[in-house]
C-alpha positions as CSV (number, residue, x, y, z in Angstrom):
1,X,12.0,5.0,-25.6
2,X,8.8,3.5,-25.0
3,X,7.8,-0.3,-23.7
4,X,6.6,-2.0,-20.7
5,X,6.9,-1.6,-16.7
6,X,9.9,-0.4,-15.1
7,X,10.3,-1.9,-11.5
8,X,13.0,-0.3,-9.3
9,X,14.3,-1.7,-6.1
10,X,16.3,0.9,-4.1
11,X,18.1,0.8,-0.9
12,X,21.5,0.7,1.2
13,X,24.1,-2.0,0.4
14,X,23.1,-4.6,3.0
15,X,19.5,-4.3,2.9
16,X,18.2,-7.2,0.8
17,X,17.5,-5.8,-2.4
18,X,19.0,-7.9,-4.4
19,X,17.9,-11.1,-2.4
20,X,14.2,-10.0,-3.3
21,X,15.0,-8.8,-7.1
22,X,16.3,-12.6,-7.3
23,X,13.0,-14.1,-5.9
24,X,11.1,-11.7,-7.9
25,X,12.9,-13.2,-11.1
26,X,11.7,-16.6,-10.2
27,X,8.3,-15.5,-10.1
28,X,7.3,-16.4,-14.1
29,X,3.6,-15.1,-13.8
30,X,5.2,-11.6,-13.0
31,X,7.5,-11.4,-16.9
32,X,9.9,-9.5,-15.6
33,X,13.6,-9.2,-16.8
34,X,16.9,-8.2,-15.0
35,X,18.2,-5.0,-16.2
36,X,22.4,-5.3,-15.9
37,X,23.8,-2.4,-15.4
38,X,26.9,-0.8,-16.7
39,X,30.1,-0.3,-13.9
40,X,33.7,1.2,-14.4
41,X,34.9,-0.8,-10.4
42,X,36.6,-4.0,-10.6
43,X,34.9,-7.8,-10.7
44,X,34.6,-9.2,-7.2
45,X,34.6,-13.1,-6.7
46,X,33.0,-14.6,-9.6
47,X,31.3,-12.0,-11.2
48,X,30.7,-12.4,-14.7
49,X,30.6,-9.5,-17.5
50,X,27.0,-8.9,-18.9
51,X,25.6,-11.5,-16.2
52,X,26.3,-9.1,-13.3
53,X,27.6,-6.0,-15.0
54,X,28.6,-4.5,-18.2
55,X,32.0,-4.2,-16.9
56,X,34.5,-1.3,-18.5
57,X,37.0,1.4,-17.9
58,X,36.5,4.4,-16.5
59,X,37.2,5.8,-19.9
60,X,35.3,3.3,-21.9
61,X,32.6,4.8,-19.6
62,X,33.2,8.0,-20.1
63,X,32.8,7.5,-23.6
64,X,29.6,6.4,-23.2
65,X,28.4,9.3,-21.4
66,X,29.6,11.7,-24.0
67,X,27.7,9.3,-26.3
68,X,24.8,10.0,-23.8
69,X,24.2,6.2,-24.0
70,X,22.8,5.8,-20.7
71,X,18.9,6.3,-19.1
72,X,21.5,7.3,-15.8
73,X,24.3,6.6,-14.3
74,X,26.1,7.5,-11.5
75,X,29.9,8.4,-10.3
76,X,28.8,6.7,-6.7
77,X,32.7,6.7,-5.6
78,X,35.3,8.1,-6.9
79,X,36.5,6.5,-10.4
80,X,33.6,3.9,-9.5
81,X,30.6,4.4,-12.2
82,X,27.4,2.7,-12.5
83,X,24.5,2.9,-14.9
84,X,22.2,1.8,-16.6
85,X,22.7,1.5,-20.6
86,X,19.7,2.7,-22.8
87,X,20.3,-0.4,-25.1
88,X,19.7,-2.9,-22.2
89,X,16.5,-1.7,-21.4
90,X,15.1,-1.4,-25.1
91,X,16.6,-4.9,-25.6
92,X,14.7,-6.2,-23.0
93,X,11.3,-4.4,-23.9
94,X,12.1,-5.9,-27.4
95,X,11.4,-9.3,-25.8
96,X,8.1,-8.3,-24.2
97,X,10.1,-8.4,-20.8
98,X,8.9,-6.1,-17.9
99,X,12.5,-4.5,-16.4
100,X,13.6,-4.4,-13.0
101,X,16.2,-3.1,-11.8
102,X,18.8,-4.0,-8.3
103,X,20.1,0.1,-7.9
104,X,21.1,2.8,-6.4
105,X,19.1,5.4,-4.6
106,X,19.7,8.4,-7.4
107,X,19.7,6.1,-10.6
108,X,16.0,4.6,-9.5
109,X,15.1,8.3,-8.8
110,X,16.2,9.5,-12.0
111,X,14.6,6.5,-14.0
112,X,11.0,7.5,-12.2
113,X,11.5,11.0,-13.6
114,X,11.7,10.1,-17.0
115,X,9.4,7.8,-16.8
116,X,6.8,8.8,-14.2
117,X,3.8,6.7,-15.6
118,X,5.5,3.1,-16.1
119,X,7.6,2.8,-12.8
120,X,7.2,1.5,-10.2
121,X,10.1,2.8,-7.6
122,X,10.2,0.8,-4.0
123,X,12.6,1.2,-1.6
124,X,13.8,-1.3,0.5
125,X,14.6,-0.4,4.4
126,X,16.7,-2.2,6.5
127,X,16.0,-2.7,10.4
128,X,18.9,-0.3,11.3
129,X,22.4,0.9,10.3
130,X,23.6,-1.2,12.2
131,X,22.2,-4.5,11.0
132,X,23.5,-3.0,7.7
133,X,27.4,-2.8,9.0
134,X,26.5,-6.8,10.2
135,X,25.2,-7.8,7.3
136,X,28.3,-6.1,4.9
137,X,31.0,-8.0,7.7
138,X,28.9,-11.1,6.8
139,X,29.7,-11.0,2.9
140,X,33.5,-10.7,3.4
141,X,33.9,-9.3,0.0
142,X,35.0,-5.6,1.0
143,X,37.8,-3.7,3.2
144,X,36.7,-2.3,5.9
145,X,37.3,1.2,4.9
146,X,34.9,0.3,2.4
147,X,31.8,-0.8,4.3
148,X,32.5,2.2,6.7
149,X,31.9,4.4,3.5
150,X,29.0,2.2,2.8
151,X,27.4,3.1,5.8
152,X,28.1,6.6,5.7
153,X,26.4,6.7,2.3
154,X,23.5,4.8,4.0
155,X,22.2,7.7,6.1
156,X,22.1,10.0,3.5
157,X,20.3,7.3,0.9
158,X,17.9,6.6,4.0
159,X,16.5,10.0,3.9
160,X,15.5,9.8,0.3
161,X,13.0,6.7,1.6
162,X,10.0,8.9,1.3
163,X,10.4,9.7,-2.5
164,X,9.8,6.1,-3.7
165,X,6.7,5.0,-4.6
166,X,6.7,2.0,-1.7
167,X,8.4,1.5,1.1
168,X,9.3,-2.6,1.8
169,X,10.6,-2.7,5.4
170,X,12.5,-6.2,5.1
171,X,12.5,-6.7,8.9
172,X,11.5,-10.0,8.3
173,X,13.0,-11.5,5.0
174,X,9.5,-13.5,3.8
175,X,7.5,-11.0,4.8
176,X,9.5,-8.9,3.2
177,X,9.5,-11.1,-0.3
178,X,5.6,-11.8,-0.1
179,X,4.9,-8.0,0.1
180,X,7.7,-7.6,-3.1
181,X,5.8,-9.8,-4.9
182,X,2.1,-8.8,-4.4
183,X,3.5,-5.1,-5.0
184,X,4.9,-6.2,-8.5
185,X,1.7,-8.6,-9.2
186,X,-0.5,-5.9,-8.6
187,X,1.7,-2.9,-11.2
188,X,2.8,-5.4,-13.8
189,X,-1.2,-6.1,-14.2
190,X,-2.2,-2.6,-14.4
191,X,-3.6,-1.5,-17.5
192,X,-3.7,-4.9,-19.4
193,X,-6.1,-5.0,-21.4
């Protein structure tokens, strides 16, 4: 595999990733693409297949494993899978697209390994856990047994801040986007020529 940038955004559920993948999306000057990834967990609300995720079976998942299908994936609960399928990634390169990617902690990780020279990892920090437990109440889309494993999971993906390339501390959501997007202006316009 070999194509344009890779831009990963990294961090705890609750801590504004996705809000700033989404702005960087509307950004046209920066050509990026959203990179959907592949999960084996259920549809919440109105999630749509191949808009939000590939979604499939924990054996239709599986299978793709074995098929070794997948730049990474993940088993991030039990029975609950999530990855990122080779073919999405060369599809969008295909178009000229730079990829980003909304994701967890270990799959950004393992995508900067393989591909140390044309990523672009950040991580995205949250004020504190416990702005995070606040901010998971708020969406109302989870148990509560479920955030508290959330959070749990939080401290440990906290600690792995320091292995990302930047670190956005979204303390202040337009702060926070401005800095996204100068970050991702700045590496998508490397090495044009």
């Amino acid at each position: 595999m070999k194509g344009g940038k890779l831009i990963i955004f990294s961090a705890p559920s609750g801590s504004g990733k996705t809000t700033i993948v989404r702005h960087l999306l509307n950004q046209p000057e920066l050509n990026l693409a959203f990179s959907v990834s592949a999960t084996s967990r259920p549809r919440r609300g109105k999630e749509k297949n191949k808009e939000h995720y590939y979604f499939m079976s924990v054996s239709e998942f599986k299978n793709h494993i074995k098929n070794d299908d997948f730049l990474e994936w993940e088993e991030v609960y039990r029975d609950n899978f999530y990855g990122t399928l080779k073919s999405e990634v060369e599809r969008l390169w295909a178009e000229g697209k730079n990829v980003i990617f909304d994701i967890d902690v270990v799959g950004g990780l393992r995508i900067k390994k393989k591909f140390p020279e044309q990523t672009l990892a950040v991580f995205v920090k949250p004020p504190s856990v416990d702005e995070l437990k606040i901010r998971l109440k708020k969406r109302s889309t989870e148990s509560d047994d479920k955030i508290n494993m959330r959070i749990a999971k939080a401290s440990v993906e906290l600690a792995t801040a320091p292995q990302f390339d930047r670190i956005i501390k979204n303390y202040d959501l337009e702060v926070a986007l401005k800095e996204a997007v100068d970050l991702v202006a700045t590496f998508v316009a490397e090495d044009k020529e």
